[in-house]
Phi, psi and omega in degrees: 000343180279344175305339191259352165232017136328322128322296164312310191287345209253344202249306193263000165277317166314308176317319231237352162279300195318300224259010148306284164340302174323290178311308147292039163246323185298329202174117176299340158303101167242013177245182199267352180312303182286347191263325181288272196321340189224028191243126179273167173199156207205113157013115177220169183255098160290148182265136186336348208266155239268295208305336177269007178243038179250012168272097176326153169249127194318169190280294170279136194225044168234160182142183187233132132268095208316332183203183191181093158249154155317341183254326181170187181202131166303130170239123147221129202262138190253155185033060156237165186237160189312296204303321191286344174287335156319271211310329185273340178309290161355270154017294184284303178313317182295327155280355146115021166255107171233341170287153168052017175301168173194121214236114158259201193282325193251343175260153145215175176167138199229194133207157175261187173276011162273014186057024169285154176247142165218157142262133165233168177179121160275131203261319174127154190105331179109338161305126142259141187261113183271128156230175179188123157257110184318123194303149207265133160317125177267081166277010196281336195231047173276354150250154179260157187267132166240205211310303194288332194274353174256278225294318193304340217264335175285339192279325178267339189255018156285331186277341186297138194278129182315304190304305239265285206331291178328297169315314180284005208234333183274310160326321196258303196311308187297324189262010178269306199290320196305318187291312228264341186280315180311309167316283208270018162257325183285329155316307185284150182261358181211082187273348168318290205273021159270359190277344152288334181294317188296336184285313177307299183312332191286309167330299191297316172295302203284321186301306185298358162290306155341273146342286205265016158284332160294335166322104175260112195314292234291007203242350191261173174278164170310314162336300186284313171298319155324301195280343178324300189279003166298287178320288187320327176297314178297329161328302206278331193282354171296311195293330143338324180301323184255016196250000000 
């Protein structure tokens, strides 16, 4: 696989400097400990709203809420321990966020099957990190293709080996999430308190790099190697967005 990522990694290490770069300009705190240590928290109330009861409600009921919509909301749960962020993780799965995941020592992320999305991340400290997203619009298809240009496209990714497929689809779902978070951090007027959220990605990218470092390119199909560069176009025309 490095030969097929070697470009890609090279395009997509600058973003991700770039957004380092950022993260220290906003604030010399950069790890969430410290981040932690200086976020006050206080006895909350979880909230009422449809997208917040497709959630468990934590263990703890000290902690802050950083934000609150209707498409979704940020938590950070204060005095939790290692074993109760495993149980929530749990939890979560068990209320049906099981798609499309990717799971570490210290992270998840899912989606269910209506495409709500969540992150979790133990912050270290005794913090957990909560997100939950509304599903996102599927704008990749605002011209339609036509018939023959849908069936061949159905026909070569039919052909794609199911694992590699899965991977490049988990690969591509991280960099979806990765543009909509970068848009409302180049927005926000308080990018400080995105700096746990920034970490996080970053964590998640370096897992996922990982993950496509194991690949051995000399072993895929034609097939595979196609949609490799299928995704990947698509990557960069995200990431266009955000450059």
């Amino acid at each position: 696989m490095k030969k097929l990522l070697v470009g890609l990694l090279v395009v997509i290490s600058l973003f991700c400097m770039s957004a380092c770069e950022k993260s220290e300009n906003a604030s010399k705190t950069s790890s969430p400990e410290a981040a932690n240590s200086e976020r006050a928290y206080g006895q909350i109330t979880w909230p009422t709203s449809d997208i917040a009861q497709l959630l468990p409600i934590p263990k703890s009921s000290v902690g802050k809420i950083e934000w609150e919509h209707s498409y979704g909301f940020v938590a950070y749960i204060a005095e939790t321990s290692r074993t109760d962020y495993d149980e929530y993780v749990s939890l979560c799965e068990n209320a049906g966020f099981t798609s499309d995941y990717s799971k570490g020592d210290d992270y998840f992320w899912a989606d269910n099957a209506d495409g709500y999305h969540i992150s979790l991340k133990y912050e270290g400290d005794g913090v957990m990190f909560i997100r939950i997203d509304e599903p996102k619009e599927d704008t990749d298809n605002s011209t339609e293709p036509s018939v023959s240009e849908e069936g061949s496209s159905d026909e070569d990714n039919s052909l794609v080996t199911p694992e590699f497929k899965e991977l490049m689809d988990s690969y591509e779902h991280f960099f979806d999430e990765y543009v909509d978070f970068m848009k409302k951090y180049k927005d926000s007027t308080n990018q400080i308190s995105m700096l746990a959220d920034m970490t996080d990605y970053l964590t998640k990218y370096s897992d996922m790099m990982s993950k496509l470092e194991t690949v051995n390119d000399s072993e895929l199909s034609a097939a595979d190697s196609a949609y490799y560069l299928e995704v990947s176009r698509r990557i960069m025309k995200k990431l266009a967005e955000i450059a």
